[in-house]
C-alpha positions as CSV (number, residue, x, y, z in Angstrom):
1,X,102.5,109.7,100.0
2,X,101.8,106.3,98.9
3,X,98.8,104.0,99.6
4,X,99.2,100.7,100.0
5,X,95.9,98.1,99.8
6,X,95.8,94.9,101.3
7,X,93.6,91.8,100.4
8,X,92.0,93.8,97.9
9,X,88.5,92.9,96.1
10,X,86.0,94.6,93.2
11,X,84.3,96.6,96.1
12,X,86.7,97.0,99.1
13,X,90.3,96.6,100.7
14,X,90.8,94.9,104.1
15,X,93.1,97.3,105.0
16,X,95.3,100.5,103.9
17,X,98.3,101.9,104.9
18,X,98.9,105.5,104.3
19,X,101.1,108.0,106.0
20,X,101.9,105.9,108.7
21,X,98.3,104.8,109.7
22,X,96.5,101.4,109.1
23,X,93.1,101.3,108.3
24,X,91.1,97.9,108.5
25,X,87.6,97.5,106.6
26,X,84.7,96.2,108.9
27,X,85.9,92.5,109.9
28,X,83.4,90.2,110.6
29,X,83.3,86.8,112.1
30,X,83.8,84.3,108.5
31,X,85.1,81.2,110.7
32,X,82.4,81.4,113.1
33,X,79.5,82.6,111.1
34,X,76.4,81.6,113.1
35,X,78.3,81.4,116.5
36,X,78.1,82.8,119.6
37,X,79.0,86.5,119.9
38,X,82.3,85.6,122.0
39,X,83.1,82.8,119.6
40,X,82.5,85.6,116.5
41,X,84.7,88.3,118.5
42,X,87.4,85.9,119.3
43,X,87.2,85.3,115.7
44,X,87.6,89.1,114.4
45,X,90.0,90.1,117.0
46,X,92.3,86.8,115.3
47,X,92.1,88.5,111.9
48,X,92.7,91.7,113.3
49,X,95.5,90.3,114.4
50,X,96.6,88.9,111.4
51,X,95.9,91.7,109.0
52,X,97.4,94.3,111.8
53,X,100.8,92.2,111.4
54,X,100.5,92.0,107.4
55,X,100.7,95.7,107.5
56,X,103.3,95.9,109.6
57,X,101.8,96.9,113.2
58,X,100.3,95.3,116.1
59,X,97.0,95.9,118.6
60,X,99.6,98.2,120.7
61,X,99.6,100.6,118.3
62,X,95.5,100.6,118.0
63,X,94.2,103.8,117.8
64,X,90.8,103.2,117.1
65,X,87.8,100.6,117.2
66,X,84.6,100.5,116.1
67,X,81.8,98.2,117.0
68,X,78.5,97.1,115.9
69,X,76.1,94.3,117.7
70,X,73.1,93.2,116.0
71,X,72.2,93.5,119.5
72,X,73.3,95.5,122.2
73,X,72.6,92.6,124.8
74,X,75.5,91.5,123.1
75,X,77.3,94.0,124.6
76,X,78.8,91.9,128.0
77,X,79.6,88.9,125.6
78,X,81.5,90.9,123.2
79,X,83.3,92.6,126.2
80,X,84.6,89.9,128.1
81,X,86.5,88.5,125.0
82,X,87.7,92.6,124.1
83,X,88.9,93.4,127.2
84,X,91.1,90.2,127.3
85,X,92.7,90.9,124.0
86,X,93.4,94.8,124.5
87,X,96.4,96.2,125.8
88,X,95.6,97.7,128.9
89,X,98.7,99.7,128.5
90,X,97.9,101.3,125.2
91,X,93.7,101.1,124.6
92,X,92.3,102.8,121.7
93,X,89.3,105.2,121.6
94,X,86.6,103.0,120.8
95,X,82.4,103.3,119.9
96,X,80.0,100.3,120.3
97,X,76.6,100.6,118.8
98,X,73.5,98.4,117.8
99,X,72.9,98.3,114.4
100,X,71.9,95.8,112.0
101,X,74.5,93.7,110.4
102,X,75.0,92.5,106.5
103,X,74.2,88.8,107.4
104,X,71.8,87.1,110.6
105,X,74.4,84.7,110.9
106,X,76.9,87.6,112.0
107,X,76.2,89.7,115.2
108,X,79.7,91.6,115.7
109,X,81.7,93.4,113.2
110,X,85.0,95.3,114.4
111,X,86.6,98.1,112.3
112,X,90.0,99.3,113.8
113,X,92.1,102.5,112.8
114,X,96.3,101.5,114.2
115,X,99.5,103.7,113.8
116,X,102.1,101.3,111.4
């Protein structure tokens, strides 16, 4: 089978394809660094977006997510933006956890698994 990398880098890929799955790298918020954690999830959920159509596959297909807050209060904020965006029809397994981030300025990072 064949692996495909997107947007790669020295250290990391944004996403691989491989045997009919998508797998996105941690995205975080990079045009709303220091925003508020709707404004930064409303940001990742765009590039999700965007990378999940690169590769060929869509949020539908979303098998998946993973999410960490820098702080679980968060948690609300984060949601209300998330639960607009999913389809209701096809929702993915999903965790949400606090941990600490790479940078203060981001609080939410998303990491998705999709079928292509």
């Amino acid at each position: 089978m064949s692996i495909e990398r997107l947007h790669k880098g020295p250290r990391m890929s944004q996403a691989v394809k491989h045997g009919g799955t998508v797998y996105l790298a941690g995205q975080v918020a990079l045009d709303a660094k220091g925003g508020s954690a709707a404004d930064q999830t409303r940001n990742i959920l765009d590039r999700i977006d965007a990378l999940l159509a690169e590769a060929g596959t869509d949020k539908s297909k979303l098998i998946s997510a993973t999410i960490w807050l820098a702080d679980i209060a968060l948690f609300n904020q984060m949601n209300e933006i998330w639960d607009a965006w999913i389809d209701p029809q096809n929702p993915p397994t999903r965790a949400c956890v606090e941990s600490k981030l790479a940078a203060p300025d981001f609080t939410v990072e998303i990491a998705v698994i999709a079928a292509a």
